[in-house]
N, C-alpha and C positions, 0 to 999 in steps of 0.2 A: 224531038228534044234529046240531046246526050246526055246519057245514063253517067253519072259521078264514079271516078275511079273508086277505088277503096282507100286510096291515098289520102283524097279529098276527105272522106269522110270524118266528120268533126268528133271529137269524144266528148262525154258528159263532163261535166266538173267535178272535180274529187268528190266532192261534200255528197254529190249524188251516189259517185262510184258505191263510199265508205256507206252512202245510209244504205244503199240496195246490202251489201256485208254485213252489216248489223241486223237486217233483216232475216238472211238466212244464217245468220247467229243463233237468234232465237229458235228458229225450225232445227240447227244441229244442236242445240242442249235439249231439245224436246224428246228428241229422236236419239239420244249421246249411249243409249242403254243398248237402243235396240241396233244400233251402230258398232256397238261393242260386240253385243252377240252375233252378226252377222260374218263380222271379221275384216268388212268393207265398208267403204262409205257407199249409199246406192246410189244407182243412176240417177234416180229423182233429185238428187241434193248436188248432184253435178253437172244436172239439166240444169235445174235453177242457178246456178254458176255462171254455166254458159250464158244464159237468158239475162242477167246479169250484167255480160260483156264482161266480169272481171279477170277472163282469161286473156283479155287484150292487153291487161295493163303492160305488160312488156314486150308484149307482140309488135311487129316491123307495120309502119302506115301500109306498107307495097301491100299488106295481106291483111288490111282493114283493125291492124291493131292500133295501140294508143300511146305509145312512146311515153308513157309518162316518170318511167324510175323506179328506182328502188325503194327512194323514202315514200310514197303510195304505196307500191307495192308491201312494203315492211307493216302499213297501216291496216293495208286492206286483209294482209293475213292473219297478225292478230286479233284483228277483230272476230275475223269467220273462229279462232282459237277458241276466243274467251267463252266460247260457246261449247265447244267440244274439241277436245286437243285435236283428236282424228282426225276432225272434219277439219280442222285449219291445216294439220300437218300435208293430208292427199293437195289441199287446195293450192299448198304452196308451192307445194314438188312441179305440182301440176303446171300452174304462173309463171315459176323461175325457168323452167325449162323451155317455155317459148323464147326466153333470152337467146339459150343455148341454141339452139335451133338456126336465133338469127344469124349466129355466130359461125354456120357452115357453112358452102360454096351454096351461090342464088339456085342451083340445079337441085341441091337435097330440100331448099326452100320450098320454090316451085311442086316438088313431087310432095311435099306433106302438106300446103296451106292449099295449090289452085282448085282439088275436088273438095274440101272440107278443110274452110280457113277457122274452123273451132277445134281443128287434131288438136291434142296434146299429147304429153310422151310422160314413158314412165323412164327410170334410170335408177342406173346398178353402174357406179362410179370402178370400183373394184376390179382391176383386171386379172381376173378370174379365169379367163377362155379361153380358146388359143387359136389364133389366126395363122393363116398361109399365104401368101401371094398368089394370085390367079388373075390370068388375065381381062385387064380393066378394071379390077380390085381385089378382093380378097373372099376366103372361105372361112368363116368363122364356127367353131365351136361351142359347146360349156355351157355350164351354169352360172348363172347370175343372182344373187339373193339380194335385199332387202329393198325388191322392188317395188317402190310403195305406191299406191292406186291405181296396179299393172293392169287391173280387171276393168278400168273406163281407160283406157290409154288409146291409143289408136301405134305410136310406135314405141320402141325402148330403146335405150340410147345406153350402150353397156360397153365400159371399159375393157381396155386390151393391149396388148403388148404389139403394135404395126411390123410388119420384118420390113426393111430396108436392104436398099442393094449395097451386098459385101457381105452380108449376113447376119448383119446386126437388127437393134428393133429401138423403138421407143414409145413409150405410154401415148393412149391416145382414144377417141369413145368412137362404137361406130352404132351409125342409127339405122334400124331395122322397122321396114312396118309387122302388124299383127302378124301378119299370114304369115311372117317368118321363122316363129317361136310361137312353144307354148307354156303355159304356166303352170308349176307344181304348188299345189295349194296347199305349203307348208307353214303357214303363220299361226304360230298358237302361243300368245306370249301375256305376258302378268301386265301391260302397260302399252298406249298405242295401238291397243287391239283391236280397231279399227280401221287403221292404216291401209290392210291388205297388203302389207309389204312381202309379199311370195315372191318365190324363186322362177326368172324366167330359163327358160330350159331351152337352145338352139341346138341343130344340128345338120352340120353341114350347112348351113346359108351362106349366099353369094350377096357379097355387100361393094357395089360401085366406089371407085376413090372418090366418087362426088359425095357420097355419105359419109366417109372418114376424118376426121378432127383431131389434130396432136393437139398436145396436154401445154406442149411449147407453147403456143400461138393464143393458146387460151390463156395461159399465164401472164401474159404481157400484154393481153388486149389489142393483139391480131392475129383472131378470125379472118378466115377469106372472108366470110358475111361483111366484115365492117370496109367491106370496098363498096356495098348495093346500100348498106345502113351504114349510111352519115354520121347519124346520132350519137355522139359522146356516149350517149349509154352503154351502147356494143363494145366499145374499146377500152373500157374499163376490165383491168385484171381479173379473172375469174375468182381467184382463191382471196379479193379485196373485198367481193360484194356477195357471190352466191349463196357462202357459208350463211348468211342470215335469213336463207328460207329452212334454214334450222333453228336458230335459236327466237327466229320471228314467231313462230307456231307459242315456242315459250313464252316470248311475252305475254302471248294471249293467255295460256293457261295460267299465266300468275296473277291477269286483269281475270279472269274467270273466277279462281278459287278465291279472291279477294272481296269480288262483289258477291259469290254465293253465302260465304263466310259471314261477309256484314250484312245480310237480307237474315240467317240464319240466328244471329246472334240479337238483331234488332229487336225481333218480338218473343225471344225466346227464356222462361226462368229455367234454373236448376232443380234437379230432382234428387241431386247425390246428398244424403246427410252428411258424410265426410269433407265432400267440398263447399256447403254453403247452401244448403236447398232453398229453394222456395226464393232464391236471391234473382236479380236480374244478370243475364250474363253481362250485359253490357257495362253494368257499375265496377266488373271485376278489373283493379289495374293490371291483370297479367294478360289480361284479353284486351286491354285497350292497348299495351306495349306491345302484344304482337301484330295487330292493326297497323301501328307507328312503324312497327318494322320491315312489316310486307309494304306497304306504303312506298317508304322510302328507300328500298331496295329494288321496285319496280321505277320507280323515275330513277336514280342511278342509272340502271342499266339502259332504258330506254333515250337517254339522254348522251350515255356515249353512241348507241348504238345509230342514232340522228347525228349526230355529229362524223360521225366517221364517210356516212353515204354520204354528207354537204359535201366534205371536204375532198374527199375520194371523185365526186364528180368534177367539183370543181376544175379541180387540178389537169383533167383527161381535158377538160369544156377547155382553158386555159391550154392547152399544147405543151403541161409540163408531163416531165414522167412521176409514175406512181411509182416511187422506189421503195426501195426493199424493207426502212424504217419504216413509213406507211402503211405496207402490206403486213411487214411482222407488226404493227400496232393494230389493223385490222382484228388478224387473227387473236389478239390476245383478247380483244376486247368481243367476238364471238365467245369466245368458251367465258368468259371472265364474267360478262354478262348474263351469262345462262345459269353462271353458280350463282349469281344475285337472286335469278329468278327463283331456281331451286331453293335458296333459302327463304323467298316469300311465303313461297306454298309451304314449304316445313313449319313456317311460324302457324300459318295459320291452320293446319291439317293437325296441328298437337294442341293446339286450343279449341278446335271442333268440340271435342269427345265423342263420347261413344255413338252419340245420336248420325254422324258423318259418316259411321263405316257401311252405313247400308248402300246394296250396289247402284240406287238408284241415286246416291248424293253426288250432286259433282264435285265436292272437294276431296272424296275420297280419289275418285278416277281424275282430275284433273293432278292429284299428287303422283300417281302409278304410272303418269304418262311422264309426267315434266320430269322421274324420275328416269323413265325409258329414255326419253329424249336427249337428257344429257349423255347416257351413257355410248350414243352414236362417238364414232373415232373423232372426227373432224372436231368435237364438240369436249371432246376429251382433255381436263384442265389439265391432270398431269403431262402427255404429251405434247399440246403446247405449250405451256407454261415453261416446261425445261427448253423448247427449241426458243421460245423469245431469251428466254438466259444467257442460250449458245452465242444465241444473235447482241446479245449484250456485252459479252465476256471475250466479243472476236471470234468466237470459235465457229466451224463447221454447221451447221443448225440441220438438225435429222428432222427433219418435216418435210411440209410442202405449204409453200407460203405463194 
């Protein structure tokens, strides 16, 4: 009897995918302290990931994954969030980047998924390093920082400036297995300390043009990959969809510090004679108005941020272009959304009191992260915020959309 491709193979149903995520939800806020102090998420919590299957969600059928999108994916990361920002932020990096992956020639496919169709990649966007033309591809150099969950990665996928013939170069990522970097374990930070986000360190590696990826092709949503992967998914803009395994993590942290908040504040009186002792928190209306306002700060955001993956796929499923309105309204509504989230967690992290600062609360560490989180560039209101303007006003727009 013939053994079923990996194509063939059927995925679970969302509702399964999301409940196994809520599962190790619970294990990453149990574990969220000692994840903190470690500086990584462990292998055990990325075993159980994999065991999971949640790292197929964007993975290509040809290599046993699950084609199923962004809007799951966007799900399945908050959720792992709400648990522990760290452990949703590594898990996302981790998911989104099998997209990227799809999005290379079928030869770099082949070489990362046929021994171990569970690799995942870490990535260092930033071109940082310096490349040289060598024959059948290139030498690369440099340091790479903020690369988050490098320590379970199997490759990294790190930006760089390509030379082209004439002398010229242009932006573009190349993907490297372990063996060909190592890691400087520089991550010591107030927020997301968990992450593992360290500096990958190369020197001298030889990287095939079948590994290399302009920043073009990905902008416009062609990848060589979307010639083997069919799927509308692949051909959708990068800088339309990717940016939300950043501010996806944040939804979670603001579904997180909300539900610890209101578990917190349920069975809990005051102590302070100045603010009301011996009262119930929950009767106070400055604690029910910050409830109301993390509340509905968190649907806002989660609502454009659904709405943008609908219509961003549709449009690719559809054979129209994703233009440039679309992509700049993407982008606003990334960082736009993330200041929502941000001020979820602010209402509710100043309504705590004192009893929240200890390091084992999560709305203290769900605040230092979603804190961290925004301050990522991509995720940066003021820089885009002023580039949608330019994009407004006609003018030139300094970004990357």
């Amino acid at each position: 009897m013939a053994m079923p491709s990996l194509s063939d193979v059927q995925s679970p149903d969302v509702a399964t995918l999301l409940e196994r995520a809520r599962t190790i939800a619970g294990v990453a806020r149990e574990r969220a302290l000692e994840t903190e102090k470690a500086r990584h998420v462990s292998a055990e919590l990325i075993g159980m990931m994999r065991d999971a299957d949640l790292f197929k969600i964007m993975q290509p059928r040809a290599y046993g994954g699950y084609e199923l999108g962004y809007d799951v994916f966007l799900e399945a990361v908050a959720t792992i969030a709400s648990g522990d920002g760290s452990t949703g932020w590594v898990y996302s990096l981790g998911a989104v980047h099998q997209w990227l992956i799809a999005c290379y020639p079928e030869e770099a496919q082949h070489e990362v998924w046929d021994k171990d169709p569970g690799a995942i990649a870490a990535v260092s966007y930033a071109p940082t390093g310096k490349a040289v033309a060598a024959p059948g591809g290139y030498r690369i150099s440099g340091r790479w920082s903020f690369a988050s969950g490098c320590d379970n990665a199997s490759w990294g996928i790190l930006g760089g400036m390509i030379p082209i013939e004439g002398g010229g170069v242009k932006p573009g990522f190349f993907l490297l297995p372990k063996a060909d970097y190592t890691i400087d374990d520089d991550w010591f930070t107030m927020g997301l300390c968990g992450t593992g986000s360290k500096t990958i360190v190369v020197n001298d590696a030889f990287v095939p043009s079948y590994r290399v990826g302009t920043f073009a092709d990905l902008l416009t949503g062609q990848g060589p990959g979307t010639k083997v992967n069919t799927n509308p998914l692949y051909r959708q803009p990068m800088l339309a969809v990717v940016p939300n395994c950043l501010s996806g993590p944040a939804l979670g942290m603001a579904r997180g510090a909300l539900q610890a908040f209101t578990e917190q504040v349920s069975g809990r009186t005051t102590r302070g004679a100045v603010a009301g002792g011996n009262n119930r928190m929950a009767e106070f209306a400055t604690v029910q108005m910050r409830v109301a306002e993390a509340t509905a700060s968190i649907d806002a955001a989660q609502l454009m941020m659904h709405r943008d993956l609908r219509e961003t796929f549709e449009a690719v499923e559809q054979g129209r272009q994703v233009d440039v309105p679309m992509r700049m309204r993407n982008r606003l509504t990334h960082t736009f959304s993330t200041r929502l989230l941000t001020q979820a967690v602010d209402a509710v992290f100043l309504a705590a009191g004192g009893s929240a600062l200890g390091l084992q609360h999560p709305v203290q560490r769900f605040w230092r992260d979603i804190h961290a989180a925004s301050s990522h560039i991509s995720l940066n209101w003021d820089a885009v915020g002023a580039m949608y303007g330019q994009h407004v006003f006609g003018l030139e727009p300094k970004g990357q959309y």
